[in-house]
TORKOL-4160 file (C-alpha; in steps of 0.2 Angstrom, whole numbers, padded with zeros to 4 digits, m for minus):
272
<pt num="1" X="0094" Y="m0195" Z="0195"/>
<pt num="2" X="0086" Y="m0213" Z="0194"/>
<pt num="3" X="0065" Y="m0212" Z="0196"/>
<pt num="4" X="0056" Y="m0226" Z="0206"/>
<pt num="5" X="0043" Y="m0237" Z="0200"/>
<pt num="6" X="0031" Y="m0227" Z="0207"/>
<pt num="7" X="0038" Y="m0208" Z="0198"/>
<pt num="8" X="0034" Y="m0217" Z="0183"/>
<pt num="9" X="0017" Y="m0221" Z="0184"/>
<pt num="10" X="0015" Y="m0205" Z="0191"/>
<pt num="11" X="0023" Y="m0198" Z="0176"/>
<pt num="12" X="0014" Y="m0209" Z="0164"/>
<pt num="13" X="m0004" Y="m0204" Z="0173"/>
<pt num="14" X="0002" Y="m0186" Z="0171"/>
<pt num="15" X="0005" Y="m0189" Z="0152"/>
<pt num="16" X="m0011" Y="m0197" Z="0151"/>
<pt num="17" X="m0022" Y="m0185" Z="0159"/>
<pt num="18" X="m0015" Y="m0172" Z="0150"/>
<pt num="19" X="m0019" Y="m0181" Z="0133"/>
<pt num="20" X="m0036" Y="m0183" Z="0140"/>
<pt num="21" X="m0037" Y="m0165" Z="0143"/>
<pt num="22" X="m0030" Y="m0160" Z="0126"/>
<pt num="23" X="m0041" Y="m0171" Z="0118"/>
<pt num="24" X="m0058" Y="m0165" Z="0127"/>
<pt num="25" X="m0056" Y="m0147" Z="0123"/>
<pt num="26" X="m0054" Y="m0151" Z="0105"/>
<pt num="27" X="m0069" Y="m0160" Z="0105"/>
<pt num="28" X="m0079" Y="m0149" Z="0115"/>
<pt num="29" X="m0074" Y="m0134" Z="0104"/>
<pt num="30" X="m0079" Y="m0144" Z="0088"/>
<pt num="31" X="m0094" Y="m0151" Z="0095"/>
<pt num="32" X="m0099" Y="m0134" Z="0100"/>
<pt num="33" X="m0096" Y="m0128" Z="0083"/>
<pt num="34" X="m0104" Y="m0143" Z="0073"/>
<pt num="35" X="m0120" Y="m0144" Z="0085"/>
<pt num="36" X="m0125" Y="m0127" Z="0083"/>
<pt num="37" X="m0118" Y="m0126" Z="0064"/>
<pt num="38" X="m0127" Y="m0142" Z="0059"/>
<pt num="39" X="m0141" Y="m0150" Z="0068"/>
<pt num="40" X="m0148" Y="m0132" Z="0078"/>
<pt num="41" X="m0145" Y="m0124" Z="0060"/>
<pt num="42" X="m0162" Y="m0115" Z="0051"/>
<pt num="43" X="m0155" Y="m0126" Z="0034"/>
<pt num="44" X="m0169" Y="m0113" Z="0025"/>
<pt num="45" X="m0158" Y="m0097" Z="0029"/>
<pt num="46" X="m0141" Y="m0106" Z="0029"/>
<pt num="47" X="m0146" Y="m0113" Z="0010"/>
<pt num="48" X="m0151" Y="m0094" Z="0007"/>
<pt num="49" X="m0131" Y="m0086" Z="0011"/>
<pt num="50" X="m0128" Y="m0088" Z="m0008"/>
<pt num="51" X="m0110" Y="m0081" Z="m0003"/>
<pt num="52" X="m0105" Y="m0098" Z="0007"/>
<pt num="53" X="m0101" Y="m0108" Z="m0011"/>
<pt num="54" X="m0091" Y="m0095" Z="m0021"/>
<pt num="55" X="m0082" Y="m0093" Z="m0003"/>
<pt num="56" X="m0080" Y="m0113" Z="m0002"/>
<pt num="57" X="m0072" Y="m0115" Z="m0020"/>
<pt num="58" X="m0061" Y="m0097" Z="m0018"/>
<pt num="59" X="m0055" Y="m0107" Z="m0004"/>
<pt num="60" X="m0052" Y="m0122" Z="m0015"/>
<pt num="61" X="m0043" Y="m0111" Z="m0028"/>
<pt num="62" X="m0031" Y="m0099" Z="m0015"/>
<pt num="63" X="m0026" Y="m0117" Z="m0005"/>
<pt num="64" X="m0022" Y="m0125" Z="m0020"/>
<pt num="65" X="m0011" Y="m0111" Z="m0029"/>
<pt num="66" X="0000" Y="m0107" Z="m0011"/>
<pt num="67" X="0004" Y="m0126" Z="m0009"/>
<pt num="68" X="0006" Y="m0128" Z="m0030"/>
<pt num="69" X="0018" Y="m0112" Z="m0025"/>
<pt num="70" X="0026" Y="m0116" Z="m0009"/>
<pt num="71" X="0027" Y="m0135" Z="m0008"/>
<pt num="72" X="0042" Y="m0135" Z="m0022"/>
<pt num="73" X="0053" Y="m0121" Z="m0014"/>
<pt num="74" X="0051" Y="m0127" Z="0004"/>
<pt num="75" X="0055" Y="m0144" Z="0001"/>
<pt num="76" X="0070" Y="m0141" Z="m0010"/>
<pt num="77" X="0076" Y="m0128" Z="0003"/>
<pt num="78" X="0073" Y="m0143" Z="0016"/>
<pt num="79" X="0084" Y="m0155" Z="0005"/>
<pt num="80" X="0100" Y="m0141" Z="0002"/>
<pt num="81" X="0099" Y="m0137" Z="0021"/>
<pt num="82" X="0099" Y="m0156" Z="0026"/>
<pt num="83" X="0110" Y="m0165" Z="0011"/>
<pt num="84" X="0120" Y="m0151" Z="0006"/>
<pt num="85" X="0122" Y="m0135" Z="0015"/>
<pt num="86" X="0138" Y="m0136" Z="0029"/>
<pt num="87" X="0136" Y="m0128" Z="0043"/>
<pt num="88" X="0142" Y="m0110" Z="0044"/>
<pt num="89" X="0137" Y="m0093" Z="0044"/>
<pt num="90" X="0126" Y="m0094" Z="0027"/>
<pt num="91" X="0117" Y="m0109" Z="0031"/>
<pt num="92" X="0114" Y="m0101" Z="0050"/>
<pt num="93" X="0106" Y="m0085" Z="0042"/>
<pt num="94" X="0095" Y="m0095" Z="0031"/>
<pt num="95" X="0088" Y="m0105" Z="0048"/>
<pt num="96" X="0087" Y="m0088" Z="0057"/>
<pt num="97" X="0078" Y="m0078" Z="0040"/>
<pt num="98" X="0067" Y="m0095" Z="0042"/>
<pt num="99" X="0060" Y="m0095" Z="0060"/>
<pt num="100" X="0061" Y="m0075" Z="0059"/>
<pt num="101" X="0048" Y="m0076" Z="0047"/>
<pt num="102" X="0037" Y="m0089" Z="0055"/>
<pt num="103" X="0035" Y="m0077" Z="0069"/>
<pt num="104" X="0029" Y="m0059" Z="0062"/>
<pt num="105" X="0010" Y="m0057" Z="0062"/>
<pt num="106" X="m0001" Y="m0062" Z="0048"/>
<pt num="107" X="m0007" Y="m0043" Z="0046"/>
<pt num="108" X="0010" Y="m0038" Z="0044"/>
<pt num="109" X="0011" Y="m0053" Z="0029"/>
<pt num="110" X="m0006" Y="m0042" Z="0023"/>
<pt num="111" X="0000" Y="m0025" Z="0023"/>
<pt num="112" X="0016" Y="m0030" Z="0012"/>
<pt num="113" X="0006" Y="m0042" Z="0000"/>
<pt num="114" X="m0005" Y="m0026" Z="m0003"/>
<pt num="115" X="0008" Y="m0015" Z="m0007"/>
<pt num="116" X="0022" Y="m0026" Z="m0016"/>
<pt num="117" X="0007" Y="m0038" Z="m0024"/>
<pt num="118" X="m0007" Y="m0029" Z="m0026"/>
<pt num="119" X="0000" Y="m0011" Z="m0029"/>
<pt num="120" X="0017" Y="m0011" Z="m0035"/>
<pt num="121" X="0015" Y="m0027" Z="m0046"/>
<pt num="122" X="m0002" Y="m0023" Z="m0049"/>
<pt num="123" X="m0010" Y="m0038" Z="m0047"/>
<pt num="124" X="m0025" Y="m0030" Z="m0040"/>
<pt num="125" X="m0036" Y="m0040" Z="m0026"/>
<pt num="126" X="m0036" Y="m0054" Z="m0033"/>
<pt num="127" X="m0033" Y="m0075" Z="m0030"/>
<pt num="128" X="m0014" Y="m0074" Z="m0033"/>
<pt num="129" X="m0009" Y="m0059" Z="m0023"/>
<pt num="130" X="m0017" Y="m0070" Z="m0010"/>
<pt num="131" X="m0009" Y="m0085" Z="m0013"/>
<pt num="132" X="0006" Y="m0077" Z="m0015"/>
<pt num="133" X="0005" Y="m0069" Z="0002"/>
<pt num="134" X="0000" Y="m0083" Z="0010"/>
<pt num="135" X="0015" Y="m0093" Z="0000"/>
<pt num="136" X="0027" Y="m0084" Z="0011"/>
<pt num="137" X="0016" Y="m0087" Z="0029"/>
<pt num="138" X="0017" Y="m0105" Z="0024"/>
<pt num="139" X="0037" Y="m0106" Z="0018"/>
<pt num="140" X="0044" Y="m0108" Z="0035"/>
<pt num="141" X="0032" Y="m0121" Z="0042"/>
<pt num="142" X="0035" Y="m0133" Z="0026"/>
<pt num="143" X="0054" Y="m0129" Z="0026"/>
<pt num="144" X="0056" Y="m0134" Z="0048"/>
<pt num="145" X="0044" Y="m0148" Z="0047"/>
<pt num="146" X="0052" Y="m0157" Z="0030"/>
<pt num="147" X="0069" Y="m0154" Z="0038"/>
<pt num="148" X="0064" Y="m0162" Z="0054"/>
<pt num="149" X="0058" Y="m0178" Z="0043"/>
<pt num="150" X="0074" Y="m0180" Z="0034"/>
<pt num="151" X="0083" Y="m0180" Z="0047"/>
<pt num="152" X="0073" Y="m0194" Z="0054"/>
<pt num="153" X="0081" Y="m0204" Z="0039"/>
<pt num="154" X="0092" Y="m0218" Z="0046"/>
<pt num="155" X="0112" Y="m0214" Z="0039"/>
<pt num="156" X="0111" Y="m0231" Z="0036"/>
<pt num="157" X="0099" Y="m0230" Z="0022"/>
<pt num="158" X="0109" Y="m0216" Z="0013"/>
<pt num="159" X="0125" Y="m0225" Z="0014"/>
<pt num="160" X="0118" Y="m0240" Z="0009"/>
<pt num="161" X="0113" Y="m0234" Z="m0007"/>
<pt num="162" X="0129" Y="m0225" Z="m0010"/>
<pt num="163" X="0139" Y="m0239" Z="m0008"/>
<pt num="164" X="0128" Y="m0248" Z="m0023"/>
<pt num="165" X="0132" Y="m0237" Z="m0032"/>
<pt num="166" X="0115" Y="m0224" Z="m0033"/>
<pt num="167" X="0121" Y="m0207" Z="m0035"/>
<pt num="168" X="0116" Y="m0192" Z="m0022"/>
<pt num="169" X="0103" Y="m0187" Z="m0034"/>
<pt num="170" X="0094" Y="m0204" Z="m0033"/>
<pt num="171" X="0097" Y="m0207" Z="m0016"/>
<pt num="172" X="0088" Y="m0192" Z="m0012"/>
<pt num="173" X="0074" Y="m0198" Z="m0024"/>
<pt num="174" X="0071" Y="m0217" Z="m0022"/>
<pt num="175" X="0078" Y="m0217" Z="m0004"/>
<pt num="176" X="0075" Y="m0202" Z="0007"/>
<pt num="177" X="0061" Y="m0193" Z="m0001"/>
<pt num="178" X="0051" Y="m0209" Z="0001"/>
<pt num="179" X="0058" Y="m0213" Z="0019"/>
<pt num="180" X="0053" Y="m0194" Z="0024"/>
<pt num="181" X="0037" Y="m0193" Z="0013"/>
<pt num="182" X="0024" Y="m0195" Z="0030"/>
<pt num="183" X="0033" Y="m0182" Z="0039"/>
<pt num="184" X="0033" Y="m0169" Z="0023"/>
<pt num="185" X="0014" Y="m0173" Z="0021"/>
<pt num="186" X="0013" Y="m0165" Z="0040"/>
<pt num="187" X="0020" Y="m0151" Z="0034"/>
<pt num="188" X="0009" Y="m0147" Z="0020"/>
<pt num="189" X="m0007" Y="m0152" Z="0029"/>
<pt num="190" X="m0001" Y="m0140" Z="0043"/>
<pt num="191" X="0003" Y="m0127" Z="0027"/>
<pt num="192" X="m0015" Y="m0129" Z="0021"/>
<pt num="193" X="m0023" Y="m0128" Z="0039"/>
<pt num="194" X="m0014" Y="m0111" Z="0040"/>
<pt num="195" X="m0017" Y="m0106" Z="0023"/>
<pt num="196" X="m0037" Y="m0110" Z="0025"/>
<pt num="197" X="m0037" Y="m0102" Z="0042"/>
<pt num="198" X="m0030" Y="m0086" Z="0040"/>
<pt num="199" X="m0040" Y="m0070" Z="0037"/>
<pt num="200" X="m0031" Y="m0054" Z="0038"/>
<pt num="201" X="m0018" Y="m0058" Z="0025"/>
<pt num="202" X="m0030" Y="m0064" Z="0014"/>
<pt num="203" X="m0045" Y="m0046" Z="0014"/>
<pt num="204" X="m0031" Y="m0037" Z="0011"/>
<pt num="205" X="m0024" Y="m0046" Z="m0005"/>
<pt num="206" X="m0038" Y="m0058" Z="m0013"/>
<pt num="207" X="m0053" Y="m0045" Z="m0008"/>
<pt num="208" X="m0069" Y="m0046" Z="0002"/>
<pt num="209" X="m0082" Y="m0047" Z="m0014"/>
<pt num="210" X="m0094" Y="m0061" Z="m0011"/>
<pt num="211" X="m0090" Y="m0071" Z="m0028"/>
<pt num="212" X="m0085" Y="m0084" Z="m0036"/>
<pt num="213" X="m0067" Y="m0079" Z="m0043"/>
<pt num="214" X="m0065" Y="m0082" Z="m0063"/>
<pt num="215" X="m0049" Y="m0082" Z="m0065"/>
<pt num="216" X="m0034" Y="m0081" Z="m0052"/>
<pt num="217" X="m0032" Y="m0061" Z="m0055"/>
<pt num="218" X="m0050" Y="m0059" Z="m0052"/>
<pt num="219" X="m0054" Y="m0055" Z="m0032"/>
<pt num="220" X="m0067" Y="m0065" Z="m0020"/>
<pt num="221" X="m0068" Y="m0070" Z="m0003"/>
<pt num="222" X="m0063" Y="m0085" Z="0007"/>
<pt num="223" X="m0074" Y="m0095" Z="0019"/>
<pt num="224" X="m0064" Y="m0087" Z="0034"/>
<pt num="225" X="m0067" Y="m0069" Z="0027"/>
<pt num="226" X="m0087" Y="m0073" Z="0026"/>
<pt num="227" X="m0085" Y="m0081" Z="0042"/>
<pt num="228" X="m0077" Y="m0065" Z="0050"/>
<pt num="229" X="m0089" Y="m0053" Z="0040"/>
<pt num="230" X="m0102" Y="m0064" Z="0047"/>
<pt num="231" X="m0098" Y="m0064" Z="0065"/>
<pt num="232" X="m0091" Y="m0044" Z="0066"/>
<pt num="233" X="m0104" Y="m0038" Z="0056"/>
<pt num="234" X="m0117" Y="m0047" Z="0069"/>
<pt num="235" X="m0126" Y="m0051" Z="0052"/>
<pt num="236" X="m0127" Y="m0069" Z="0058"/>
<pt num="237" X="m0122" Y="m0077" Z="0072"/>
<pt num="238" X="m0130" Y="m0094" Z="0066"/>
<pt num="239" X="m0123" Y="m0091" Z="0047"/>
<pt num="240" X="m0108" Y="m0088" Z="0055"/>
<pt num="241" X="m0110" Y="m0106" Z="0065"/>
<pt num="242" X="m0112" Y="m0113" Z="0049"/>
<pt num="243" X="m0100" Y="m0106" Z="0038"/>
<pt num="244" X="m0088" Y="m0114" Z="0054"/>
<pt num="245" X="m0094" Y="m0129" Z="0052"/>
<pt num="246" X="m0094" Y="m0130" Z="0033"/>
<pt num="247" X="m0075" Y="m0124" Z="0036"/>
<pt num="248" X="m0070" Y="m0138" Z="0047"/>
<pt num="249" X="m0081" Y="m0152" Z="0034"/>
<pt num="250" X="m0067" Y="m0144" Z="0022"/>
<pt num="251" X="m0051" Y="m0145" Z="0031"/>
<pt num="252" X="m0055" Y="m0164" Z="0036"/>
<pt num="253" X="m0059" Y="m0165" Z="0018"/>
<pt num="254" X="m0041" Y="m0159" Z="0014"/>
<pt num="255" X="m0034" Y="m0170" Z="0025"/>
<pt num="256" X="m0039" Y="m0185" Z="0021"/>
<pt num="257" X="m0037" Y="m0180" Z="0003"/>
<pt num="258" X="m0018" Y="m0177" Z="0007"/>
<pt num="259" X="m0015" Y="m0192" Z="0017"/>
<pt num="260" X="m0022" Y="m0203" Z="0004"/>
<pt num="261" X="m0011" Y="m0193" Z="m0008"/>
<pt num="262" X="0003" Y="m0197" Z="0002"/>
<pt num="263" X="0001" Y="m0216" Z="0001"/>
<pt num="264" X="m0001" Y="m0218" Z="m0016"/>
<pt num="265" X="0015" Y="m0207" Z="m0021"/>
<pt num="266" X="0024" Y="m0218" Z="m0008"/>
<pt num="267" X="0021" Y="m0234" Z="m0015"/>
<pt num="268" X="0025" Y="m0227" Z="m0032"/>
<pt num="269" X="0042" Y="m0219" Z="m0024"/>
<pt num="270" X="0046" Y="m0235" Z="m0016"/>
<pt num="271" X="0039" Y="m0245" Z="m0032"/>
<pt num="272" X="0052" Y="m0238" Z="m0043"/>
C-alpha cells in the first residue's frame, strides 16, 4: 500500500507532536523537581541533612563497583553471541535466560541478594552485596544493547580487515569495538541510570545506615534510599525535593562523564 503526499505529512506531524509531547513531560517532571528541590529549597535545613553526602558518595562507590563488575562480562557475552555463537538451541537459551532476567522485579533481585549475598556468603549489608545484586539487574540491559551495536557494524568493515590479513581477535579490537563503541556507552549509561535509581534491591543488600561506607564490606545508604526514607517517612517533603534534585545533578554528571569517556577511548581505539 503506497501513502499520498498528504499521509505523510500527516505521519510526519504525528511523529512530531508526539516528540513534542514526550519531550514536555520530561521537562515538566524535572522542572517540577529542580524548582522545588533548588530555588523554593530552605538551603539552611537542606545544608543541615548531614545524611545527603555519605548517601551521594555510597552512590558513587555502588555505581562504580556494578559497572567495574558488569561492563566486562556483558560486553564479552555481547561479542560471543554476535561473532561467535551459531545459532541453535544453546545460543537461543542464553538470549531467553537474558531477557527472562530483564523482566523479574527488582525486590525479587533484593530478596536473593540477601539471602545468597548477604547471608549465605556472608557479606553482611554491605557496598558489594549491593553492587553485586545490582550487577545482575544490569547484565541484561548491557548484554541487549551492546549486541544491538555490533550488529550495526557494516560486514564490509569486518571482511575488510580479514582479508588484510588482521585476525578475528584484532578485528574485533581495532575494528568493531571502535565502530560499536557509541552504542555500548548507551548501554552502560542506561546500566548506571538503573543501578543509581533503584532502591529495593539495594535496602535489602547495602543497608539503610546514614553513613559514609569505609570500605566496600561496610553498609550505608544510597541517595535513592534517603530519598525513599525521606518521602515514606513524611520526615521531609522538601529534604526529599532536594535529595531529588541532587540525584538528577548526579546522573547528568555521570553522563556526561561517560560520553566524554567514550570519545577519548575512541580516538585511542581508532588511533591505534
Amino acid at each position: 500500500m503506497r501513502i499520498t503526499k498528504k499521509g505523510e505529512e500527516n505521519l510526519r506531524l504525528y511523529i512530531y507532536i508526539s516528540a513534542l509531547i514526550t519531550l514536555g513531560i520530561v521537562l515538566w517532571i524535572l522542572g517540577h523537581i529542580l524548582i522545588n528541590g533548588i530555588i523554593k529549597v530552605d538551603w539552611k535545613v537542606a545544608l543541615e541533612d548531614k545524611a545527603i553526602l555519605p548517601s551521594l558518595i555510597n552512590t558513587f562507590y555502588i555505581v562504580l563497583l556494578s559497572v567495574l563488575i558488569t561492563a566486562p562480562i556483558g560486553i564479552g557475552a555481547a561479542i560471543y553471541l554476535n561473532e561467535y555463537a551459531k545459532e541453535g538451541k544453546f545460543v537461543s537459551l542464553i538470549r531467553y535466560s537474558t531477557q527472562s532476567l530483564a523482566g523479574i522485579p527488582s525486590i525479587i533481585f533484593g530478596l536473593f541478594g540477601m539471602i545468597f549475598f548477604v547471608t549465605n556468603l556472608k557479606l553482611k549489608w554491605s557496598i558489594l552485596s549491593g553492587a553485586l545484586t545490582l550487577s545482575i539487574m544490569i547484565l541484561p540491559i548491557i548484554i541487549r544493547t551492546t549486541e544491538e551495536a555490533l550488529k550495526t557494524v557494516p560486514i564490509t568493515l569486518k571482511e575488510g580487515s580479514l582479508a588484510l590479513g588482521a585476525s578475528k581477535i584484532e578485528t574485533i579490537y581495532k575494528v568493531i569495538l571502535p565502530t560499536a563503541l557509541p552504542g555500548i556507552m548507551v548501554s552502560i549509561i542506561l546500566s548506571v541510570g538503573r543501578v543509581i535509581g533503584e532502591t529495593a534491591a539495594v535496602y535489602l543488600t547495602a543497608g539503610m545506615v546514614p553513613r559514609l561506607a569505609s570500605s566496600i564490606f561496610d553498609s550505608g545508604r544510597t541517595l535513592s534510599v534517603h530519598l525513599y526514607i525521606l518521602a515514606k517517612e513524611g520526615i521531609s517533603f522538601e529534604l526529599a525535593y532536594f535529595t531529588a534534585s541532587i540525584l538528577i545533578i548526579f546522573i547528568l554528571i555521570i553522563n556526561i562523564i561517560s560520553n566524554c569517556l567514550g570519545k577519548i577511548v575512541n580516538k585511542k581505539l581508532k588511533g591505534n
